[in-house]
C-alpha positions as CSV (number, residue, x, y, z in Angstrom):
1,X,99.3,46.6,-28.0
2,X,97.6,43.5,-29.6
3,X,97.3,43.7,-33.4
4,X,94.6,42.5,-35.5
5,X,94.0,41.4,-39.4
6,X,91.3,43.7,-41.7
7,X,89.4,41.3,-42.3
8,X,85.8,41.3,-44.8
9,X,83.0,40.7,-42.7
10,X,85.4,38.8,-39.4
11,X,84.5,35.9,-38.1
12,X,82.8,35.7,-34.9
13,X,86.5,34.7,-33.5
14,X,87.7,37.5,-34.7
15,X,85.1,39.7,-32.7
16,X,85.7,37.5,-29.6
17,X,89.5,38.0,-29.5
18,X,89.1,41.5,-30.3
19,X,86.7,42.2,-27.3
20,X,88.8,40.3,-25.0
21,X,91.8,42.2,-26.1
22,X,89.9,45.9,-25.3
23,X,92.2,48.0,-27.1
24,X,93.6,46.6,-30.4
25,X,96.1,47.7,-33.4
26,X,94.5,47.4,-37.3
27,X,97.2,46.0,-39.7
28,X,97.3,47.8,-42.8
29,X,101.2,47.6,-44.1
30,X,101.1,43.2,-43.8
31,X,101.4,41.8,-47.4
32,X,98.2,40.7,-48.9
33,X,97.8,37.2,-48.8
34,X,95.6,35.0,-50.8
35,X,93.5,31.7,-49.3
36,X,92.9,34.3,-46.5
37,X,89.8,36.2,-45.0
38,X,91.0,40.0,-46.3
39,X,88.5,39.4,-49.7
40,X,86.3,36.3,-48.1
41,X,83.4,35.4,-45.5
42,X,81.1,32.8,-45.1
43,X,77.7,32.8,-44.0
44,X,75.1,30.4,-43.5
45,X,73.2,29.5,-46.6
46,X,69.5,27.3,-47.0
47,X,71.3,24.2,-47.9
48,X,75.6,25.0,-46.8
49,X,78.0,27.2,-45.3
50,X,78.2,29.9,-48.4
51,X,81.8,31.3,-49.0
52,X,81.9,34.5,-50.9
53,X,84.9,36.2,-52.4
54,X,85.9,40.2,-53.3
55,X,87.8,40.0,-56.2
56,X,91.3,42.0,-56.3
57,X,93.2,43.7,-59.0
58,X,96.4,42.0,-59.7
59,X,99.2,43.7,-58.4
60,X,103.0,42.7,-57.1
61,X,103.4,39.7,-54.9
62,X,104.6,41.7,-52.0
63,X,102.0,44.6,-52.0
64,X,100.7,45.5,-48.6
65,X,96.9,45.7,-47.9
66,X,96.7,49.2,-48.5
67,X,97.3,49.4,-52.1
68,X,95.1,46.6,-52.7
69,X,92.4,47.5,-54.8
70,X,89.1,45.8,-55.2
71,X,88.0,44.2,-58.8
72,X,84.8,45.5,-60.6
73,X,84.5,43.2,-63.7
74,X,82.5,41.0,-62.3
75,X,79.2,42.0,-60.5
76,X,80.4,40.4,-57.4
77,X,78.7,43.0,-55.2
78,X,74.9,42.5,-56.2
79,X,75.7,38.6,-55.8
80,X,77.5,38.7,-52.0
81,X,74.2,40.6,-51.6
82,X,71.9,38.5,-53.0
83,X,73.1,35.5,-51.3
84,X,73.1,37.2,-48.1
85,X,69.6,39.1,-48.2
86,X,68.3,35.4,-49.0
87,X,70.4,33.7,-46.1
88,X,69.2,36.1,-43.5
89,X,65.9,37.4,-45.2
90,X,64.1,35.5,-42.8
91,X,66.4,35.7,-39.3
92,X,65.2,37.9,-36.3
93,X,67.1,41.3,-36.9
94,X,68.2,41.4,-40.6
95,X,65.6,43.8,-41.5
96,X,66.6,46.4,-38.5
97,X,70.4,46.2,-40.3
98,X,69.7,46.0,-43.7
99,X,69.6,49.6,-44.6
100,X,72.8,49.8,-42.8
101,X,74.5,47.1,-44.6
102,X,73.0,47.4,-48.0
103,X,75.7,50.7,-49.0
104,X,78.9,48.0,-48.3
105,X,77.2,46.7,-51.5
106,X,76.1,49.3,-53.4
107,X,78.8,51.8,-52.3
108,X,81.8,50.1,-52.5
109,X,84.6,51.5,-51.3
110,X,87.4,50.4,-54.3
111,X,90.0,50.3,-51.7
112,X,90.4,47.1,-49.8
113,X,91.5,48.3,-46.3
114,X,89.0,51.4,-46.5
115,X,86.3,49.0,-47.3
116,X,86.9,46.0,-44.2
117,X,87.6,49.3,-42.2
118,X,84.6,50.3,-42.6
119,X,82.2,47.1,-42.2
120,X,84.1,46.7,-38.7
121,X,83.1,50.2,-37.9
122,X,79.6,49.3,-38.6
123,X,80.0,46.2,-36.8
124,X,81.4,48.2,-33.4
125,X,78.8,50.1,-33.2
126,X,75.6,47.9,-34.4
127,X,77.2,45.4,-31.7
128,X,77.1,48.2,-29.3
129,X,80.4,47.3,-28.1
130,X,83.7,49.3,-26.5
131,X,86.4,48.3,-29.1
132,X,88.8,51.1,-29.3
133,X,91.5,50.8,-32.2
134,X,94.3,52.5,-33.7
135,X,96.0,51.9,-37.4
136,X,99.6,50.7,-37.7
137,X,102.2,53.5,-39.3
138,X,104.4,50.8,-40.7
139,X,105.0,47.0,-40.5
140,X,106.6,45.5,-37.1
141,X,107.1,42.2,-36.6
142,X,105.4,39.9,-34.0
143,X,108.2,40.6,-30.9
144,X,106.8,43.8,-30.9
145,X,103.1,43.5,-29.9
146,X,101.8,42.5,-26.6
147,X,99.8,40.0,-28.5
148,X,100.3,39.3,-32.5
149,X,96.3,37.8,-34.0
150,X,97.6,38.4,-37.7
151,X,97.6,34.6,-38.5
152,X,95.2,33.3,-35.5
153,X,92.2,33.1,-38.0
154,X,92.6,30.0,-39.9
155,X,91.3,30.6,-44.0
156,X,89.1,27.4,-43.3
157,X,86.8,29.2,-40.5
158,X,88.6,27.6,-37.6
159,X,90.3,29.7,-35.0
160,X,94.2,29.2,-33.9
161,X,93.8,31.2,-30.7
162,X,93.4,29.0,-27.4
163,X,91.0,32.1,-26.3
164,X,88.2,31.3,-28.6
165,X,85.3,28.5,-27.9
166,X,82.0,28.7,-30.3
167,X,78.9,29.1,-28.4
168,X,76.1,27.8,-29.8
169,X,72.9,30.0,-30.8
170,X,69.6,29.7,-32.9
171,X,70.2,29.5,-36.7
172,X,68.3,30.3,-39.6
173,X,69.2,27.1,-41.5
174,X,70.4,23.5,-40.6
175,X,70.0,21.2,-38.0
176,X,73.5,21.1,-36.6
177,X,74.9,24.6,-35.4
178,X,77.1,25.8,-37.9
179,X,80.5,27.8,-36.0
180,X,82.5,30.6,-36.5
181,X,80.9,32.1,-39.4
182,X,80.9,36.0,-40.1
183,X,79.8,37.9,-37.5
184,X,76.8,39.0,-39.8
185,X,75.4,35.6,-38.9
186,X,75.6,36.3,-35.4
187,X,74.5,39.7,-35.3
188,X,71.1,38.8,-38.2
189,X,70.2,35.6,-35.6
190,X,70.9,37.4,-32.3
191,X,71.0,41.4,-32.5
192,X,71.4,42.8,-29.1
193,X,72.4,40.1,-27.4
194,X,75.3,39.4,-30.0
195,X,77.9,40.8,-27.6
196,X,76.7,39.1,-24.7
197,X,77.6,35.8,-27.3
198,X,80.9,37.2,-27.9
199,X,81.1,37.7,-23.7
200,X,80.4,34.2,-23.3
201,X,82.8,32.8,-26.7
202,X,86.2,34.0,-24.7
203,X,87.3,31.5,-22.3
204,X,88.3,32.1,-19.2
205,X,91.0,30.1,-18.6
């Protein structure tokens, strides 16, 4: 088994390893951990990468994802939408998803885990990919996996697994190809051939 962070929005990296992997394990009992990409993405704005943040309800230090529960005093939700319908208004396949992925906005799930859950269902299937996945039962440490991706994804955008290599593709914005982003950049700039990206992002040796 090869476990995997919940992640809001995962990075492209996150996709890649996940695809590579075949059949992965969602980690829902690890402690919520801030600087991290459970409440963040970042996208690809008109004038710099864009980093935007769910925020949480307090709660104890050690609280596992699960309980976490997502903040409503600020209107964060119209705003991550706002910034991305204006990243990706103009890119190639935004308006063939947008309907899709307007309700993560509108609709929120208040928990956490239910909420990433759920944007990486979308993200299975609007990638038309094979990504079967089961939901841990409790917490095991890393000994126990065939493969442990919980802190592979660095809170910067870089990647920490050795299987990972960013493959350029056409952008909205900026002359210099912006990498690992969300996977919604990938997906608005390249649609159906966004797997074939991912294919190509896992390296083969």
């Amino acid at each position: 088994m090869k476990i995997f962070p919940v992640y809001y929005f995962p990075s492209i990296a996150w996709f890649a390893a996940a695809l590579d992997a075949g059949e992965i394990v969602l980690e829902r009992h690890e402690f919520y951990r801030k600087q991290n990409y459970f409440n963040r993405m970042q996208i690809l704005g008109a004038n710099k990468v864009l980093k935007l943040t769910i925020p949480i309800l307090k709660a104890r230090e050690h609280t596992p994802l699960l309980h976490r529960e997502i903040s409503f005093t600020e209107n964060w939700a119209r705003d991550h939408w706002i910034s991305i319908t204006s990243a990706y208004r103009s890119s190639p396949y935004f308006e063939f998803y947008e309907s899709q992925l307007e309700p993560f906005f509108t609709q929120v799930n208040p928990n956490l885990f239910d909420h990433n859950r759920a944007i990486i269902d979308f993200f299975i299937s609007a990638l038309q990919i094979e990504l079967p996945y089961t939901v841990t039962e409790k917490f095991q440490p890393t000994d126990y996996y065939e493969a442990d991706f919980r802190q592979a994804f660095a809170a910067r955008g870089e990647s920490k697994t050795d299987r990972f290599q960013a493959v350029p593709y056409p952008q909205v914005f900026g002359d210099a190809f912006a990498p690992n982003l969300s996977i919604l950049d990938l997906l608005c700039n390249m649609g159906p051939r966004s797997s074939q990206v991912l294919r190509e992002s896992i390296r083969k040796n």
